[in-house]
N, C-alpha and C positions, 0 to 999 in steps of 0.2 A: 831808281828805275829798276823790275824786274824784269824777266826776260819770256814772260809767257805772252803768249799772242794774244790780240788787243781782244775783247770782246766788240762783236757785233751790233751795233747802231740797236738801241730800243726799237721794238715798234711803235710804229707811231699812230698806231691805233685805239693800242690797250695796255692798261700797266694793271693787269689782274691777278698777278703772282707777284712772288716776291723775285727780287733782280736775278738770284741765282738760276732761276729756272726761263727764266729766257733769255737767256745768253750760256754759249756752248764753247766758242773758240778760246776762253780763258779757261784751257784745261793741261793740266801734264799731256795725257792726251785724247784728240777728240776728232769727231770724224760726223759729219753731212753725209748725205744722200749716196753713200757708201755701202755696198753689198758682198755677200761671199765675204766676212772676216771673223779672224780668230785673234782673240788675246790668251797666249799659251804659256803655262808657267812650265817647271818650279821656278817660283822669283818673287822677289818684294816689291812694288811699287814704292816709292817713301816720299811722300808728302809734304816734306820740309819745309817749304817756301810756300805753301797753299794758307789760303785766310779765308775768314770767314766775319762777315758786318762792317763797320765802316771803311773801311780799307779796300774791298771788295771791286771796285769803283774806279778806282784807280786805273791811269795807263802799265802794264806790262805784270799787273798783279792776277796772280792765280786761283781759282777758289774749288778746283773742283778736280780729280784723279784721272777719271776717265769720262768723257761725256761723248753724248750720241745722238742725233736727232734723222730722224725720218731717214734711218738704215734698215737694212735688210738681211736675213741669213745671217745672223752673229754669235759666235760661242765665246765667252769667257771664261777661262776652267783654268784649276790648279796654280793662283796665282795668290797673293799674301796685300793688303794695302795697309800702310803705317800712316795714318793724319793724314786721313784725304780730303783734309778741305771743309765746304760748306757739304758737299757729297765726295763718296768716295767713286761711286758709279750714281752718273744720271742717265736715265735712259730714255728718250722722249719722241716719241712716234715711230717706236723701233720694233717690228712684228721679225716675225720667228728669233728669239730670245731665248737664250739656254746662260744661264750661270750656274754655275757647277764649281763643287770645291773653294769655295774663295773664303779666304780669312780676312776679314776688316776688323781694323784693329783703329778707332777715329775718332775725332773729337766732337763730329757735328753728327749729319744724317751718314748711316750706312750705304744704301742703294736706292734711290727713289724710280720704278717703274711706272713712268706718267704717258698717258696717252698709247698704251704699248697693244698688240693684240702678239697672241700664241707666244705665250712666256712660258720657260721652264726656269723656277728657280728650287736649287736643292742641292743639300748637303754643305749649307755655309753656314761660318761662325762668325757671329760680330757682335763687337762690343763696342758698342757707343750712349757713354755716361749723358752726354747734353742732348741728344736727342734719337731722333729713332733709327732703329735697327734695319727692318726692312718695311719701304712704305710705300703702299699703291697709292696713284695721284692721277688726277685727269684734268690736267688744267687747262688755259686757254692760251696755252705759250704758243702753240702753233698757229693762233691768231682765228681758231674757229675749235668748239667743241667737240672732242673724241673721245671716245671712252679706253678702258681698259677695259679689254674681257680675254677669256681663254685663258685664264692664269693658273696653272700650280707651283705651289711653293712645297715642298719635303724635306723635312730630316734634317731639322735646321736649328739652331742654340744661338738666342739671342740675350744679350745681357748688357746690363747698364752697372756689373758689379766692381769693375777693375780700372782703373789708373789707365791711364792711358798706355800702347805699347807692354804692359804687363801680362795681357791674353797673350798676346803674337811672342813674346821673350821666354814666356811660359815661368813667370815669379806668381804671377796671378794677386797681385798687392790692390787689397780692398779700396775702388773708391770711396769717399768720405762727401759728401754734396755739401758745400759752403751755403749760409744763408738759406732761400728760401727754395730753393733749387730741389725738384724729385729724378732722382735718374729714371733715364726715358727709355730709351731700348728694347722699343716693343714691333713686333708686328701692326700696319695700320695703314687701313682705308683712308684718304683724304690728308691732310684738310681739302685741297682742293679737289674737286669733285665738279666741274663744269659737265664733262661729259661719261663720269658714270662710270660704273664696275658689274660688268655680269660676267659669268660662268666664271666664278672663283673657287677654286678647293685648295684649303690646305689643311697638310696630316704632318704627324709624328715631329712635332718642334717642341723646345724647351725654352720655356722663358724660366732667367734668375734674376734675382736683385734688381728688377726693374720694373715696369707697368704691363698694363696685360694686352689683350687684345680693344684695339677699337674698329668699332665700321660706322662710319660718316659721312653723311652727304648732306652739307648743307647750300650747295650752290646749284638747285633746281636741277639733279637728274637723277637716272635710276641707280638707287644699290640692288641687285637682286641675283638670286641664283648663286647662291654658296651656301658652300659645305665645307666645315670644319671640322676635324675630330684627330684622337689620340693628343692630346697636350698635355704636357704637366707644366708646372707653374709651381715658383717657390721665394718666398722673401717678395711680394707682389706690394710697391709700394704706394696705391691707391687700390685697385679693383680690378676684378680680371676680366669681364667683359664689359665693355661698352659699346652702349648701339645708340646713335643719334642721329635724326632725323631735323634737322635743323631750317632755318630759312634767313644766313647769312649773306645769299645773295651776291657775293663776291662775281659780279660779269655783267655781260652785256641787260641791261634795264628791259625790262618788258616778260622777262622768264616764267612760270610759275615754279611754285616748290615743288620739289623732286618726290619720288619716295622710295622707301626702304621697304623692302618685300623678298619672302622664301628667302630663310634663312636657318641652316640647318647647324646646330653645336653638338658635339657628341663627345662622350667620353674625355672630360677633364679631368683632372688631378689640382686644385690649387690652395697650397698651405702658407701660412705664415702669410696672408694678405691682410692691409690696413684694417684697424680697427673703426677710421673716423670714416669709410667710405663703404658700399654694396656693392655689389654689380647693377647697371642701370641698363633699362631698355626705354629711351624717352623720346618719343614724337612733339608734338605741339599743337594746340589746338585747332582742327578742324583737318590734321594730316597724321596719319595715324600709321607707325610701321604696323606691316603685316604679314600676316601666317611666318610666324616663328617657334620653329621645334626646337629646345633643350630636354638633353636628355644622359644621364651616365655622368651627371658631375656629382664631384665631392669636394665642399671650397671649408677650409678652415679658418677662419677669420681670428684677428687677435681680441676682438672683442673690448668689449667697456663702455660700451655705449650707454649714454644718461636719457633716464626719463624727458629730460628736454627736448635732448636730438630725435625723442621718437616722438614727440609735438610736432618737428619743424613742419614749417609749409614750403615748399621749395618754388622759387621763383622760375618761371618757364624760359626768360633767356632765350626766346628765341631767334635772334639776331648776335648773339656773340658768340666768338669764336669757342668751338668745343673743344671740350677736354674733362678728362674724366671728373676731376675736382672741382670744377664749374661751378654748382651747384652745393658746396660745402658739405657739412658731414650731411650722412643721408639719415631718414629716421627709417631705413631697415638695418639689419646685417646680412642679411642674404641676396635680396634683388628688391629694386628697387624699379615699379613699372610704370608707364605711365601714356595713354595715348597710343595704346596696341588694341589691333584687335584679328584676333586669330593667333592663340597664346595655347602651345602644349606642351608642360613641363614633366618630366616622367623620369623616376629614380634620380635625382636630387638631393640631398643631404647637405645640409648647412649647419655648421658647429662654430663654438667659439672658445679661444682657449680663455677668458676671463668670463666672467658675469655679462651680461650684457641684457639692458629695460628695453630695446626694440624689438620689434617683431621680426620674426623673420622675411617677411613677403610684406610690402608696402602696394597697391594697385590704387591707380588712380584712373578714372574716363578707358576701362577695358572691358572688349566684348571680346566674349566665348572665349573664355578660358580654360583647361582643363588641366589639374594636377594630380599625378598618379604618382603615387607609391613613393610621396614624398616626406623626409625625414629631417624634423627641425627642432630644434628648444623652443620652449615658451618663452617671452620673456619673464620678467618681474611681474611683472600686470597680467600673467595669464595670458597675453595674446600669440599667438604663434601668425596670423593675417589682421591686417588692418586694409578693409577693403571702403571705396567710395567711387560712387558713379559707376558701378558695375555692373554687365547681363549677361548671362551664362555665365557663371561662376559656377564649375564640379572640381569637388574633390570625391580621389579614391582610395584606397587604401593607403593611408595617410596615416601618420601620428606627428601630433597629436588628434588632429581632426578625425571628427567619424566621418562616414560616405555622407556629403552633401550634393544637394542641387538648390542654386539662388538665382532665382530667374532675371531678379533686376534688386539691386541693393542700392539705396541713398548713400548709406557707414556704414559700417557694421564694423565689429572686431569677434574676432573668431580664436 
């Protein structure tokens, strides 16, 4: 028997999350419809007795550092967490949010911001090998859909590269991922996504040795209204952006699908990222993300990609859980699109440190597009685009490409 407080009776309405996220009283500590508080360091949190999966369940077992539900007024600054659990901070229907300074140092999720409005998150480091680092969520734990909006995140280093306790001790000892395992430790939208994410900005973060950014929505509501810029990115063990638009449907029966819309990426850095993967921007048919601006990136891929992979057809999956590798290798190495429309990509540059038979730009089912002043290899085959079911297709000052306009294209390769 341990000694943490029992978790709170399921609802008995809905089991649309997973157990961790709706249940709060099995925490080191946690706090209900509580306002005006601060968690003040210097100090370590430590997590010893915290679990995570089947165990979780159990009478007087712990799974979670600090949890919070439907608070008020709350700062968390200048404090350290060693294995926090299934979360180190959950935060769930908790508006004016400020985490500042915090080192997590965990074996599962970092900090999961679900359902939250007017959040400041900045200046934290975390390192979490099994899964993610810092993650926007809007699930239906509070037993009716709420979004997350009014978020900034800043100045923040997340990583899936260390052993556990090895960031916080400062030996900094290489995790090594068993089996088929990719370390995870990224910034990310969703999985759950009931009630949606607007006015999101985040600037100036570092991702290493881990996955890059995702934004997802696949449980029918809005993504929309963010801005991203200044990231670097390095050792990116799939892909650095992912955008999906999905129709998992995870909630209440009768929803339609959500969408994904205004979405600004500015000024990346990302090297040393997978060679079997793109960056991907993918709706589904008949739901299409839209108006989306990249612009000011430079992604170095490791390349090696086979004439094959730049055949695949990629299955649209739209009902299963996303995730960057979904979808297996991609036949780009640069971006991979599909089911956009409202597409402007400007000062871009995509390299690869091997050979690589794929195109750089893959588009499939995209209207009005336009690419300026972007810089790619050909493949093997000459192609630097492999475009299908496209209208308004411009390139501009491009190489290899001269100045185009295609008004409506069945295939083409360019």
């Amino acid at each position: 028997m341990g000694h943490y407080d029992a978790a709170e009776p399921d609802p008995a309405a809905h089991h649309y999350e997973d157990y961790g996220h709706r249940h709060w009283h099995n925490a080191l500590l946690w706090g209900v419809g509580l306002e005006n508080i601060s968690v003040l360091g210097p100090g370590t949190l430590y997590g010893k007795g915290l679990t995570h999966g089947p165990r979780q369940k159990e009478p007087g077992v712990g799974d979670k550092t600090i949890s919070l539900k439907e608070c008020h007024n709350v700062t968390i600054r200048d404090i350290s967490i060693l294995k926090g659990g299934h979360f180190g901070i959950l935060a769930t229907g908790v508006d004016n949010l400020t985490l500042d300074n915090v080192l997590i140092d965990t074996n599962v999720d970092g900090m999961d911001i679900d359902c939250c409005h007017n959040v400041r998150v900045s200046n934290m480091t975390v390192n979490s090998p099994w899964d993610d680092a810092i993650c926007l969520k809007s699930s239906y734990a509070l037993g009716y859909p709420r979004s997350t909006e009014n978020v900034t995140i800043s100045n923040c280093f997340v990583t899936a590269g260390y052993d556990l306790g090895t960031l916080l001790d400062g030996t900094f000892k290489r995790f090594h991922p068993s089996g088929h395992h990719l370390p995870t430790g990224r910034i990310k939208f969703g999985t759950e996504s009931n009630g949606g994410f607007k006015n999101i900005a985040i600037s100036n973060c570092i991702f290493d040795h881990c996955r890059g950014l995702a934004l997802e929505t696949v449980d029918g509501a809005l993504l929309e209204d963010v801005s991203i810029s200044n990231i670097t990115m390095r050792n990116i063990d799939d892909l650095p952006i992912f955008m999906r638009l999905g129709s998992r449907m995870r909630g209440p029966a009768g929803r339609p699908d959500g969408q994904l819309r205004r979405v600004t990426i500015s000024n990346v850095v990302a090297s040393h990222t997978s060679g079997r993967y793109c960056s991907i921007l993918s709706g589904i048919p008949g739901h299409q993300i839209e108006d989306v601006r990249l612009s000011d990136i430079m992604i170095l891929s490791q390349g090696g990609g086979t004439r094959m992979e730049a055949q695949r057809r990629l299955s649209e999956r739209e009902n299963a859980y996303p995730e960057p590798n979904m979808f297996g290798p991609t036949p780009a190495y640069g971006f991979y699109i599909r089911h956009v429309r409202g597409l402007e990509m400007s000062n871009i540059e995509v390299r690869t440190m091997k050979a690589d038979a794929r195109p750089a730009f893959v588009l499939e089912d995209v209207k009005h597009a336009d690419f300026i002043h972007i810089q790619a290899r050909v493949s093997s085959a000459g192609e630097a685009f492999a475009l299908e079911n496209v209208r308004d297709f411009n390139a501009y000052l491009s190489r290899p490409l001269p100045e185009i306009h295609l008004e409506s294209v069945g295939e083409k390769k360019l």
